[in-house]
C-alpha positions as CSV (number, residue, x, y, z in Angstrom):
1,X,-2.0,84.1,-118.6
2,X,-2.7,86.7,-115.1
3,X,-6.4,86.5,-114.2
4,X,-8.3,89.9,-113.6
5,X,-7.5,89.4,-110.4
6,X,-3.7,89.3,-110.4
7,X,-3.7,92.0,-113.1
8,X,-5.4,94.3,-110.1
9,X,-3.0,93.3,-107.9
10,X,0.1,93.9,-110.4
11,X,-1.9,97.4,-110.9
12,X,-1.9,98.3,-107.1
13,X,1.6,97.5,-106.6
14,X,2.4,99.9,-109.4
15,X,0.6,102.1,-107.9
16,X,2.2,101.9,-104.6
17,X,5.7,102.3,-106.3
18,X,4.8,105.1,-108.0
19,X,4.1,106.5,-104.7
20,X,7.4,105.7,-103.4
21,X,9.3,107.3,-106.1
22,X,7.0,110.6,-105.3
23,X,5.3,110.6,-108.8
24,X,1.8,113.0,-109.2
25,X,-1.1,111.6,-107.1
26,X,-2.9,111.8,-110.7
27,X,-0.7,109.0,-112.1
28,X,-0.7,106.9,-109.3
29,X,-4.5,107.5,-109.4
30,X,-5.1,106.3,-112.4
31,X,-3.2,102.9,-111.8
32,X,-5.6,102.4,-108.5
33,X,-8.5,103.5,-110.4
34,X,-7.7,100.7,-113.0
35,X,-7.4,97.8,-110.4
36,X,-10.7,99.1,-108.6
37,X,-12.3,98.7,-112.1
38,X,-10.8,95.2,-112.7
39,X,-12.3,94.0,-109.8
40,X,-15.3,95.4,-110.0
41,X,-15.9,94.6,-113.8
42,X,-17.4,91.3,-115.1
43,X,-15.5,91.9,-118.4
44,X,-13.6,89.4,-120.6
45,X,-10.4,90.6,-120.3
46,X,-8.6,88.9,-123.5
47,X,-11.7,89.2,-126.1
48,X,-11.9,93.0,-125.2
49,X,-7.8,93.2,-126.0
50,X,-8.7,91.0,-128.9
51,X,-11.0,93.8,-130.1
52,X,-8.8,96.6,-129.0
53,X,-11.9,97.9,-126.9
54,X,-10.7,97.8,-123.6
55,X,-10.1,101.8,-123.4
56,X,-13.8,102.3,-124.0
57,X,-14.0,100.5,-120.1
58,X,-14.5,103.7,-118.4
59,X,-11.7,104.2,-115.7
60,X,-9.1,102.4,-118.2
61,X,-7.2,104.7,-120.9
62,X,-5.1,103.8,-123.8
63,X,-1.8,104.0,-121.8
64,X,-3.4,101.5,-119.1
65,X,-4.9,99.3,-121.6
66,X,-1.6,98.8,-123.7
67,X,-0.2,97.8,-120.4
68,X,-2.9,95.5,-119.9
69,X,-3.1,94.1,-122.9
70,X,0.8,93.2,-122.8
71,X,-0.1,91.1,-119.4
72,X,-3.1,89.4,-121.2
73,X,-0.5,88.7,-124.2
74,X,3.0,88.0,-122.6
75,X,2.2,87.7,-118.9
76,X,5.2,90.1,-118.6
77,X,4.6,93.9,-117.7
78,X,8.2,95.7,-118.9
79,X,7.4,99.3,-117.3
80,X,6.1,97.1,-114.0
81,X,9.9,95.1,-114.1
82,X,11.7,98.4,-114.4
83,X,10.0,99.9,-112.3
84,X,10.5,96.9,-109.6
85,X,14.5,96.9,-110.6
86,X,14.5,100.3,-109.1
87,X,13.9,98.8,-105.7
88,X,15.5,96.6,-103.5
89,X,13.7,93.0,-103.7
90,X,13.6,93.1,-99.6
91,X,11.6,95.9,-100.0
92,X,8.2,94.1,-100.8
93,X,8.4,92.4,-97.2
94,X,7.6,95.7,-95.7
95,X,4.2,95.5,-97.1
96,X,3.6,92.3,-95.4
97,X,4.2,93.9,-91.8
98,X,0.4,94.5,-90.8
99,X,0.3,98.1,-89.8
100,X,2.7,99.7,-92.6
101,X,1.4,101.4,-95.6
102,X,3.3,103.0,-98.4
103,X,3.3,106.6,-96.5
104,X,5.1,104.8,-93.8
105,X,7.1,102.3,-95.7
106,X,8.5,105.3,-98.1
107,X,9.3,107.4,-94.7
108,X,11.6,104.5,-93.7
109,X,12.8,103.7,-97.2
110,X,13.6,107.5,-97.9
111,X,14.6,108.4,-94.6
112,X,16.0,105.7,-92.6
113,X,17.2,103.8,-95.3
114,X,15.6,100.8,-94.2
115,X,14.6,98.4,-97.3
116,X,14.0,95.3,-96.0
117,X,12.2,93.6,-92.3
118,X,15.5,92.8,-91.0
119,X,16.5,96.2,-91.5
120,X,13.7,97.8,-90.1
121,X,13.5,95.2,-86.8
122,X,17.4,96.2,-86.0
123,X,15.9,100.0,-86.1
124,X,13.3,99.5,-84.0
125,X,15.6,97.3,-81.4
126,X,18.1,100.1,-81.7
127,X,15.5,103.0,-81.1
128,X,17.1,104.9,-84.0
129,X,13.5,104.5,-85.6
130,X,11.9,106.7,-83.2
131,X,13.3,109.5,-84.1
132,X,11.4,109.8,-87.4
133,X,7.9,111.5,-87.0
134,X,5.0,108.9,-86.6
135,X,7.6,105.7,-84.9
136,X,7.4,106.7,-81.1
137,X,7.4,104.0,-78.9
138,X,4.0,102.7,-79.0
139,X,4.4,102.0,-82.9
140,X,7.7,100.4,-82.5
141,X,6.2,98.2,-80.1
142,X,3.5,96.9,-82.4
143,X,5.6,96.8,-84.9
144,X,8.3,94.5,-83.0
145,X,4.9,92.3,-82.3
146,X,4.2,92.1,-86.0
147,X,7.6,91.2,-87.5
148,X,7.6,88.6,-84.4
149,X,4.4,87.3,-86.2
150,X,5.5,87.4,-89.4
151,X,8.6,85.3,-88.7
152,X,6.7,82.3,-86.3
153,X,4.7,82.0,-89.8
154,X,7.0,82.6,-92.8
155,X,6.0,79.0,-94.1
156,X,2.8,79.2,-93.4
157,X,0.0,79.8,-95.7
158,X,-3.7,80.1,-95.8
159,X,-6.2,78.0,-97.0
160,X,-7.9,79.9,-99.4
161,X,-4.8,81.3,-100.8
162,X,-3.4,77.7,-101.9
163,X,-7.2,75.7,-102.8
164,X,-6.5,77.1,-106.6
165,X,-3.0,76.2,-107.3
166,X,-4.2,72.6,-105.1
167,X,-6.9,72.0,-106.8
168,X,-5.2,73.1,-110.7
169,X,-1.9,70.5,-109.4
170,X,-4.6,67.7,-108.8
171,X,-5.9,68.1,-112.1
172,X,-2.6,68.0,-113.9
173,X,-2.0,64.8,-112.0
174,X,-5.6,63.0,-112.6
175,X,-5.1,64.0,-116.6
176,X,-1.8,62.2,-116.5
177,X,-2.4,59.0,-118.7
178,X,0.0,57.1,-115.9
179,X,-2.7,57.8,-113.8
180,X,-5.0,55.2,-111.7
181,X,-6.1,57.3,-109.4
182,X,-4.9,60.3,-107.3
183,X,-6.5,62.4,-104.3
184,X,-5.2,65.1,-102.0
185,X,-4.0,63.9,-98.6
186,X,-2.7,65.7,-95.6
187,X,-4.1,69.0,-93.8
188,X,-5.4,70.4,-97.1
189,X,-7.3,67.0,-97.5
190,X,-8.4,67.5,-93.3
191,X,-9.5,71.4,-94.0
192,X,-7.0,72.8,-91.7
193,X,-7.1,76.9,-92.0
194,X,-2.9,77.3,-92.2
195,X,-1.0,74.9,-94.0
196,X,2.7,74.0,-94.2
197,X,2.4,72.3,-97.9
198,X,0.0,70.4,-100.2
199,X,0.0,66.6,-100.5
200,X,-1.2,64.7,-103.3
201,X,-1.2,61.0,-103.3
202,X,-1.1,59.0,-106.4
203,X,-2.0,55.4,-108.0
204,X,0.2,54.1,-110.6
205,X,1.8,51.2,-112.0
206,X,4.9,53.8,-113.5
207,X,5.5,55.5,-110.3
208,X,9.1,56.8,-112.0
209,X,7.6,58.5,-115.0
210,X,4.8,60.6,-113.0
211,X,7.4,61.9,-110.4
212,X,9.8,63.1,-113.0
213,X,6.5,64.9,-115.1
214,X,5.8,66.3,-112.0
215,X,8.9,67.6,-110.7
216,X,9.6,69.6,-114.2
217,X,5.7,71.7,-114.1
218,X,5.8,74.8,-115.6
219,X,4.6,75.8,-112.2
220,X,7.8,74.5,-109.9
221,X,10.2,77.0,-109.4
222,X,12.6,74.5,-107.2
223,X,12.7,70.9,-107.1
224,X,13.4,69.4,-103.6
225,X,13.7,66.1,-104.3
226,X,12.4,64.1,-107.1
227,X,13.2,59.9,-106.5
228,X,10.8,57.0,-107.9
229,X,7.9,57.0,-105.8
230,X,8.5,60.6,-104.4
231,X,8.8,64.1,-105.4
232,X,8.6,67.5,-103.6
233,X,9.0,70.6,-105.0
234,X,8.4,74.2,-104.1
235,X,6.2,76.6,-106.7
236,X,6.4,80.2,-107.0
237,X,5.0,81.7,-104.0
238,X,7.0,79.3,-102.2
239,X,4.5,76.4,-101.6
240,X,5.9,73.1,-101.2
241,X,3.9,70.4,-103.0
242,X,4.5,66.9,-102.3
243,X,3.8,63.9,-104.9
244,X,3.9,60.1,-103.6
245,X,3.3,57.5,-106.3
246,X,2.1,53.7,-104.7
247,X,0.1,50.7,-106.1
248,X,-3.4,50.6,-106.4
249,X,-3.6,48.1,-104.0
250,X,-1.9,50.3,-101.6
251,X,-3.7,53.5,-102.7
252,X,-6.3,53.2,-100.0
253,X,-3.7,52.6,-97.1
254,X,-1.6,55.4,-98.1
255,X,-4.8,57.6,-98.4
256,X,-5.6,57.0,-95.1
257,X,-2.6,57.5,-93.7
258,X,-0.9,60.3,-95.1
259,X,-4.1,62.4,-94.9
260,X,-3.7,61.9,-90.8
261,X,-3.8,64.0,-88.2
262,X,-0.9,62.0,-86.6
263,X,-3.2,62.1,-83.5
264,X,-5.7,60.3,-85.1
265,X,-3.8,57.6,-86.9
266,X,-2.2,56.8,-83.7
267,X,-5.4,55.8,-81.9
268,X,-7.0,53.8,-85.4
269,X,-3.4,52.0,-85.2
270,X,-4.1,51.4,-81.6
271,X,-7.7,50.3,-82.3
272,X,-6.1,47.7,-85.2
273,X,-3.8,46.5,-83.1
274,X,-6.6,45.3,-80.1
275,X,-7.8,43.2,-82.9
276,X,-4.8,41.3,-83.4
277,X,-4.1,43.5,-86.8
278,X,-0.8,45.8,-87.7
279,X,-1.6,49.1,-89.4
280,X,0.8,51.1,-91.8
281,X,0.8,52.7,-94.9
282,X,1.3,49.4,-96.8
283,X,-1.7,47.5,-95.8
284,X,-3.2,45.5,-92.9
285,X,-1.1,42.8,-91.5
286,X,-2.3,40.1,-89.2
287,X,0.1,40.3,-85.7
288,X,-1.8,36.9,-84.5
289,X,-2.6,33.7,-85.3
290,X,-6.6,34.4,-84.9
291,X,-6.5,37.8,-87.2
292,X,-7.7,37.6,-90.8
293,X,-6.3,40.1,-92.6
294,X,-9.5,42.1,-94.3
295,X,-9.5,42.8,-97.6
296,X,-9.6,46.5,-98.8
297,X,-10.4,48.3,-101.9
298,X,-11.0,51.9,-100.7
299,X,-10.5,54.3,-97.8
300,X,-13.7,53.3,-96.2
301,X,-12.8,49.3,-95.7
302,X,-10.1,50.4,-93.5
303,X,-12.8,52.1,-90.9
304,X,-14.9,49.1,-91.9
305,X,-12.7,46.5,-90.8
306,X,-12.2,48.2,-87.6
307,X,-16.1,48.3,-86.6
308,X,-16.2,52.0,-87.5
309,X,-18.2,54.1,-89.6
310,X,-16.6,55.9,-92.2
311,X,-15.0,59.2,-90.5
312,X,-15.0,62.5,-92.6
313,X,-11.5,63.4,-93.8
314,X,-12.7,66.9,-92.1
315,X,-13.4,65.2,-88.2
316,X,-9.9,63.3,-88.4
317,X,-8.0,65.1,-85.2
318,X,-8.8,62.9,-82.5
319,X,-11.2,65.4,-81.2
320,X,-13.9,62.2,-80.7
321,X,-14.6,61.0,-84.1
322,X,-13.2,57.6,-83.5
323,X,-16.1,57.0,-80.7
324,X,-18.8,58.7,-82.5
325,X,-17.8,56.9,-85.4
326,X,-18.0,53.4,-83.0
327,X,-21.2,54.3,-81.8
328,X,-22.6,55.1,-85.1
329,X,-23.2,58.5,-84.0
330,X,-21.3,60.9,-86.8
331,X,-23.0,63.9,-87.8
332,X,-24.2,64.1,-91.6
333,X,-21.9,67.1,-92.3
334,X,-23.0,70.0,-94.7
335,X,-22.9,69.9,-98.5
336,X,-22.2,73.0,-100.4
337,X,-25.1,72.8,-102.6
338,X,-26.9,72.9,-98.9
339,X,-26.6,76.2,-98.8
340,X,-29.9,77.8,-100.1
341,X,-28.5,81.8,-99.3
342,X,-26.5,83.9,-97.2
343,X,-25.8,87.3,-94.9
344,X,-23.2,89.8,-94.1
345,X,-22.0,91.2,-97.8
346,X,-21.2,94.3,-99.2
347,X,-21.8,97.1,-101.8
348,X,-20.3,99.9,-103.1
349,X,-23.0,102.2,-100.3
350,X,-19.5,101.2,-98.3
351,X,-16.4,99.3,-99.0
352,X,-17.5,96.9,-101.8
353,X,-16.9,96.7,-104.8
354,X,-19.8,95.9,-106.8
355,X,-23.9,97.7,-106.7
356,X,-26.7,96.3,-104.9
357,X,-27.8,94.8,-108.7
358,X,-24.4,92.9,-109.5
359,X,-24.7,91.4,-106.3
360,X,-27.8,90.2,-106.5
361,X,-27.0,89.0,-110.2
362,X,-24.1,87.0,-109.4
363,X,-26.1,85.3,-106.4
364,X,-28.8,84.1,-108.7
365,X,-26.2,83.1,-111.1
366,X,-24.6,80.9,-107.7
367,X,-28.4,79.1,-107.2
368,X,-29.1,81.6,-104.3
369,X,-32.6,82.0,-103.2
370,X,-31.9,85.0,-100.6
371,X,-28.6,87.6,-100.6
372,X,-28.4,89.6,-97.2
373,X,-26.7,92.7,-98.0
374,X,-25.1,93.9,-94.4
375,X,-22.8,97.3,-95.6
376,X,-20.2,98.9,-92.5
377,X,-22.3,101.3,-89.8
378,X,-21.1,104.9,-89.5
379,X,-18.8,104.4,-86.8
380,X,-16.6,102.4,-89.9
381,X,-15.6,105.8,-91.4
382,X,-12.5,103.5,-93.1
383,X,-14.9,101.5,-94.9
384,X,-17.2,104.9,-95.7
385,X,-19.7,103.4,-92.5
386,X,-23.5,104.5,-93.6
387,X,-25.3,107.0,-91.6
388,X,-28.8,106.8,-91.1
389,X,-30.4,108.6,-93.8
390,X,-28.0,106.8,-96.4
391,X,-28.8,103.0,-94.9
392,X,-32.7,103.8,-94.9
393,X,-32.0,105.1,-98.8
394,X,-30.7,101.8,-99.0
395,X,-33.5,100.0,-97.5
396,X,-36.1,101.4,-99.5
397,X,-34.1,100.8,-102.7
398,X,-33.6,96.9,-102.0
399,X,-37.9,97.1,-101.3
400,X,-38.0,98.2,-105.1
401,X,-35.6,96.1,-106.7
402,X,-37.0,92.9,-104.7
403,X,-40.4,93.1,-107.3
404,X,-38.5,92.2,-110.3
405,X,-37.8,88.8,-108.6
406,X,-41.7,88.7,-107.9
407,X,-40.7,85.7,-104.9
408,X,-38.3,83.9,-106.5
409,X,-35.2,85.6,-104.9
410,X,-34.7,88.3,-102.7
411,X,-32.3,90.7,-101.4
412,X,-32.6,91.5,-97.4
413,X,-31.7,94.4,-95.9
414,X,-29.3,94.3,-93.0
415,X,-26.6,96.4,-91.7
416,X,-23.0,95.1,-89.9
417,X,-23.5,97.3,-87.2
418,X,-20.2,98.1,-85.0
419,X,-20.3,97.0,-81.3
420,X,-18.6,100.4,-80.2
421,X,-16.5,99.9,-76.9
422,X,-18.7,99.9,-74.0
423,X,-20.9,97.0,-76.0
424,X,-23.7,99.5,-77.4
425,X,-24.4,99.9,-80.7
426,X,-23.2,102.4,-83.7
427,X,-27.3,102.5,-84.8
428,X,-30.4,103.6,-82.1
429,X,-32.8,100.3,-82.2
430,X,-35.3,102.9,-83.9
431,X,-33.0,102.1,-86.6
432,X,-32.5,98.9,-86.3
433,X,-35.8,97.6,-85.9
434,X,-36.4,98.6,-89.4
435,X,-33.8,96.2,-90.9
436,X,-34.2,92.6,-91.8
437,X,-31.5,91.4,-89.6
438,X,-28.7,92.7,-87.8
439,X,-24.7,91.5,-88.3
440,X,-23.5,92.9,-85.1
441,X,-19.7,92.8,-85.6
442,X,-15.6,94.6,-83.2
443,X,-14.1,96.6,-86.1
444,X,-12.1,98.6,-83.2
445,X,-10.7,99.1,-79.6
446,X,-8.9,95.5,-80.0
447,X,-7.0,95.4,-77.0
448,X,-9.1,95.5,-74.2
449,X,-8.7,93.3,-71.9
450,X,-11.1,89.8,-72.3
451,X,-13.0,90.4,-69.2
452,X,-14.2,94.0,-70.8
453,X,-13.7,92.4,-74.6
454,X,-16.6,89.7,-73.5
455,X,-18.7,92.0,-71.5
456,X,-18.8,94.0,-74.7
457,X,-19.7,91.8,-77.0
458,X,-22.2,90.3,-74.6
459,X,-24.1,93.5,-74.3
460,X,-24.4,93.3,-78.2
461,X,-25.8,90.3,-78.0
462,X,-28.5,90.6,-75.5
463,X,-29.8,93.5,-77.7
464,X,-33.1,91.5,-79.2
465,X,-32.8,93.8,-82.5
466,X,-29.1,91.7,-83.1
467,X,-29.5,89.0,-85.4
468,X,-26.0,87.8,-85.7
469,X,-22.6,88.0,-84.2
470,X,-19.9,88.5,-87.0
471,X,-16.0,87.3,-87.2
472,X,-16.1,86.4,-83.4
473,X,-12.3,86.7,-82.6
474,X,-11.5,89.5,-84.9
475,X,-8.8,87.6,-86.2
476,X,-6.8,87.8,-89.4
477,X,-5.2,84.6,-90.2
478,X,-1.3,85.0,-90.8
479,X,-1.4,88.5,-90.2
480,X,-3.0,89.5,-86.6
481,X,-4.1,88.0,-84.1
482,X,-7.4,87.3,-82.4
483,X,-8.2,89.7,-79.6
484,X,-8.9,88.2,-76.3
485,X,-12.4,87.1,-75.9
486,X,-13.6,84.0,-74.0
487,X,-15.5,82.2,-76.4
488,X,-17.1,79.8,-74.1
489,X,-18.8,82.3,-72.5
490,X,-19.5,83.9,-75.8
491,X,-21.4,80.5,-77.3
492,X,-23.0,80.3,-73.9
493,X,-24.9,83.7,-74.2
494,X,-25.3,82.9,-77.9
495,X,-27.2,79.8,-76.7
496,X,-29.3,81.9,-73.9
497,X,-30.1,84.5,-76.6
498,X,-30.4,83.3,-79.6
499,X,-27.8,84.8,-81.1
500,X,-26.5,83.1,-84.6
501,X,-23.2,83.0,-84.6
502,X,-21.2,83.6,-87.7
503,X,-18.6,81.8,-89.6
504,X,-17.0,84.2,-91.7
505,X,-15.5,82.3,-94.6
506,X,-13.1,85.0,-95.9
507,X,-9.9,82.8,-96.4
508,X,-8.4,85.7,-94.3
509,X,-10.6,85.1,-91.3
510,X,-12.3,81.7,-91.2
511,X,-14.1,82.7,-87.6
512,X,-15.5,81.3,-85.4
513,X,-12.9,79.0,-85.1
514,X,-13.9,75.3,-85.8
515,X,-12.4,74.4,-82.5
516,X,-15.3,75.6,-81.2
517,X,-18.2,75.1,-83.1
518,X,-19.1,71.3,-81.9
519,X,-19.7,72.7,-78.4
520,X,-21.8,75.7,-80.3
521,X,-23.6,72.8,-82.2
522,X,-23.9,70.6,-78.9
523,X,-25.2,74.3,-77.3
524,X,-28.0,74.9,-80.2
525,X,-26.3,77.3,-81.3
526,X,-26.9,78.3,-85.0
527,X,-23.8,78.9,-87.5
528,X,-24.7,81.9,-90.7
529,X,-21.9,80.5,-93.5
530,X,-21.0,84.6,-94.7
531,X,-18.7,85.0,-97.4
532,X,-18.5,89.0,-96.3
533,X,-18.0,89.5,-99.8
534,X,-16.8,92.7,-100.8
535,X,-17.4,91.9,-104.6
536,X,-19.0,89.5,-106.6
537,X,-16.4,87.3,-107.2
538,X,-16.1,86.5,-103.3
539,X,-19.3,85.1,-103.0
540,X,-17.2,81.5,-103.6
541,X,-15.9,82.3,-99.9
542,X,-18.8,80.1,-99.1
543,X,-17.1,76.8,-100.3
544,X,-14.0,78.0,-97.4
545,X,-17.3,78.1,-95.0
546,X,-18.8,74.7,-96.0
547,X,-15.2,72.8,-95.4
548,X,-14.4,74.7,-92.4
549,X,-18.5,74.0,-90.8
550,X,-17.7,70.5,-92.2
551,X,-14.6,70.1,-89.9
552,X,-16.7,71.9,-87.2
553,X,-18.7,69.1,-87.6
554,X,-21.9,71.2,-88.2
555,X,-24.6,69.3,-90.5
556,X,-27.7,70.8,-92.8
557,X,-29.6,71.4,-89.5
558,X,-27.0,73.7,-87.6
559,X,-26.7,76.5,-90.1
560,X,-29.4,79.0,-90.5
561,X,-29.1,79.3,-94.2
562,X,-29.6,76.1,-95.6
563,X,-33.2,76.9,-94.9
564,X,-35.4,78.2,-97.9
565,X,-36.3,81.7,-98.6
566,X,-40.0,80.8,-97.3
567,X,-38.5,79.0,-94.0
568,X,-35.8,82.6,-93.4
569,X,-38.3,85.3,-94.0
570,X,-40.4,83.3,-91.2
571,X,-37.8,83.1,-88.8
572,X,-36.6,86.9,-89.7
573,X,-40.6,87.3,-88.9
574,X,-40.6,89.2,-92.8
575,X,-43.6,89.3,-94.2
């Protein structure tokens, strides 16, 4: 069965070819207004088409409901098929070239007859493109940029767009009555941000009888390879998953070394062998006389045996674990259930999807103490950017609902302000100074050089009503690239100023980058774990956050919202 979510998706995407057939704007309306409601809705999508009430939902009539409720019943949409067959397949890559939208992509489909990214790549090459209004050379060039993007990455995917379908294969695997144990291993294991596949890693004494089971999922759409202690297969969205049954004596081994990085396992292999020990996936083997071969149960008796503490799957790159580890001198990383609150999320006042209430709600539902509430500055007109008059509306409606909480939680009032081009700010501090806290955030003028690009965002930052720098790099994982900022100077201002800095845990953005966060941490620097949730449902961004701060190797102490409500109104100086 399609969650919510993927119903609003299968929504919008009607939507969109609606558009490209030239349908009214009333019916392709109606499909957009549906997905809107989806998202923003906590509803119970199969009890109300159980019921037969889900055209009482308001935004949702009986033709959209029937088509609903077959995609709650079937998981199969027949107008949405048809309506697909009437398209080339290629054409659905278009929509993953980052600056096309359906105007644009129906231009080209309607009059260049372009239907797919190799189609529209020869165009631009050619030049034949710029001869259709809004493709002169300037958009050709970006667009060249984008498909170059798109190709260096084609089997790459994001973290947070693989943890479900990860975490739902585990299970399968761990319910398995063949089962011993079984844990995820490689760069998903590690918390890397892109990943090339999913490894899982499992115990068993029928090795044979779990790899076929696996290989024949409902969810694998190709099987690679499927042998006795080994199968890959690739799912739907073209994931790659990869199963390796061992003993349970080998389990550990195999653990440690399949999660890597290869860097690291090179230099604990190195380390093994300096005490007279061989290191594999197998097991330890003694390469002298002298060497007794230690005896090993889990993971951590490997690092044990090697007079090492036990290293975070998170810190494993080789990036000086292995000597903090030696030393005994490994951070305590952060928990999830560390996390006490959190800043920079939105409401419907601008882009989100969900009131000031339902967010508020659905944080007290999460264990929150605190929900900052940081809607888009004017300058944002794209993400309806609040003037003035409408943010201090909003202000003095988040001072009334905070005395139904009477202490026990509360909403702060903040504001992602837009750090406009020369490095001033899209609010007067008059403004300002009657917030909570500041998000300071580029939503525009990417290209500038990094001399002027860090310039600007150090003016931001040595405003003292700025709180918070958010989504440092401006990048989009997969999609666009960071502009060019030098970060290093950026952490050092932080660190002069008192900047926090964020780390925005929107699977799409995951910045600052956690290459950088153990010189921030080493700096003083505080980290903010935002979710910049548009809705209510992103609020679980902040688990992305946690593994990323984790493999930033930032503990309880470094981020500024593990601290209670009582410890953040004090240093927000709140009274």
């Amino acid at each position: 069965m399609h969650d919510r979510e993927d119903i609003a998706d299968i929504l919008e995407h009607i939507a969109v070819l609606l558009e490209l057939k030239g349908e009214n704007i009333f019916k392709t309306r109606a499909y957009r207004k549906g997905a809107d409601v989806l998202r923003s809705e906590e509803i119970d999508l199969r009890e109300l088409v159980k019921t037969s009430s889900l055209s009482s939902i308001t935004g949702i009539g009986k033709a959209l409901a029937d088509k609903i409720a077959e995609l709650v019943n079937t998981s199969q949409l027949g107008f949405y098929n048809d309506l697909k067959a009437e398209f080339p397949p290629s054409l659905f890559e278009l929509f993953e070239i980052q600056g096309l939208g359906p105007k644009k992509i129906k231009t080209l489909y309607t009059k260049c007859n372009i239907h797919s990214v190799a189609d529209l790549k020869q165009a631009c090459e050619d030049g034949s493109i710029t001869s259709v209004t809004g493709f002169g050379a300037k958009t050709v060039e970006k667009l060249l940029k984008a498909i170059e993007f798109r190709e260096n990455f084609a089997s790459h995917f994001r973290l947070g767009d693989v943890a479900v379908m990860a975490e739902t294969m585990l299970d399968y695997i761990r319910c398995h009555p063949a089962t011993l144990r079984a844990c995820h291993a490689g760069s998903y294991r590690r918390s890397k941000e892109i990943l090339h596949d999913i490894d899982i890693l499992v115990a068993t004494k029928r090795p044979a009888e779990l790899t076929q089971w696996f290989s024949q999922l409902d969810e694998v759409s190709e099987v690679i390879v499927c042998g006795e202690t080994k199968a890959s297969v690739r799912l739907d969205n073209g994931l790659q998953v990869d199963l390796r049954a061992v003993s349970n004596s080998a389990f550990p081994f195999a653990l440690q070394y399949f999660s890597g990085s290869k860097e690291h396992n090179v230099a604990i292999r190195q380390r093994a062998l300096k005490r007279g020990l061989s290191l594999n996936e197998y097991g330890f083997t003694a390469k002298d006389a002298a060497a007794e071969v230690p005896t090993v149960h889990e993971e951590a008796d490997i690092y044990d045996a090697l007079q090492l503490a036990f290293i975070p799957p998170e810190l494993r790159e080789n990036r000086g674990e292995i000597e903090a580890a030696e030393n005994n001198t490994l951070p305590r990383l952060i928990e999830l259930e560390n996390l006490r609150g959190t800043f920079h999320n939105h409401t419907t006042a601008s882009d989100g999807r969900n009131s000031l209430q339902e967010m508020a709600d659905a944080a007290i539902e999460h264990g929150l103490e605190y929900l900052g509430i940081a809607d888009h500055s004017k300058s944002s007109f794209q993400a309806n950017g609040l003037y003035p008059d409408r943010l201090l509306k909003q202000v003095e409606e988040i001072r009334q609902l905070n005395r139904q909480w009477d202490g026990s939680f509360r909403l702060l009032a903040g504001s992602e302000v837009d750090i406009l081009k020369d490095g001033s700010l899209d609010f007067d501090d008059s403004i300002l100074s009657q917030l909570d806290y500041v998000v300071a955030s580029v939503h525009n003028a990417f290209t500038l050089p990094e001399k002027e690009m860090t310039k600007r965002i150090i003016r931001a930052m040595e405003n003292p009503q700025v709180t918070m720098l958010g989504h440092l790099t401006g990048r989009l994982l997969l999609k666009r690239d960071a502009y060019q900022v030098n970060v290093d100077k950026i952490i050092d201002c932080a660190a002069e100023t008192g900047t926090i800095i964020e780390l925005n845990c929107n699977p799409m953005r995951l910045d600052m980058d956690w290459r950088h966060w153990h010189k921030a941490k080493d700096k003083g620097v505080r980290c903010a774990i935002n979710p910049d949730a548009h809705r209510v449902e992103q609020l679980q961004f902040m688990a992305f956050g946690v593994r990323l701060a984790r493999k930033g190797w930032l503990s309880k102490e470094d981020v500024i919202n593990t601290k209670s409500l009582t410890e953040v109104l004090e240093f927000l100086k709140i009274s």
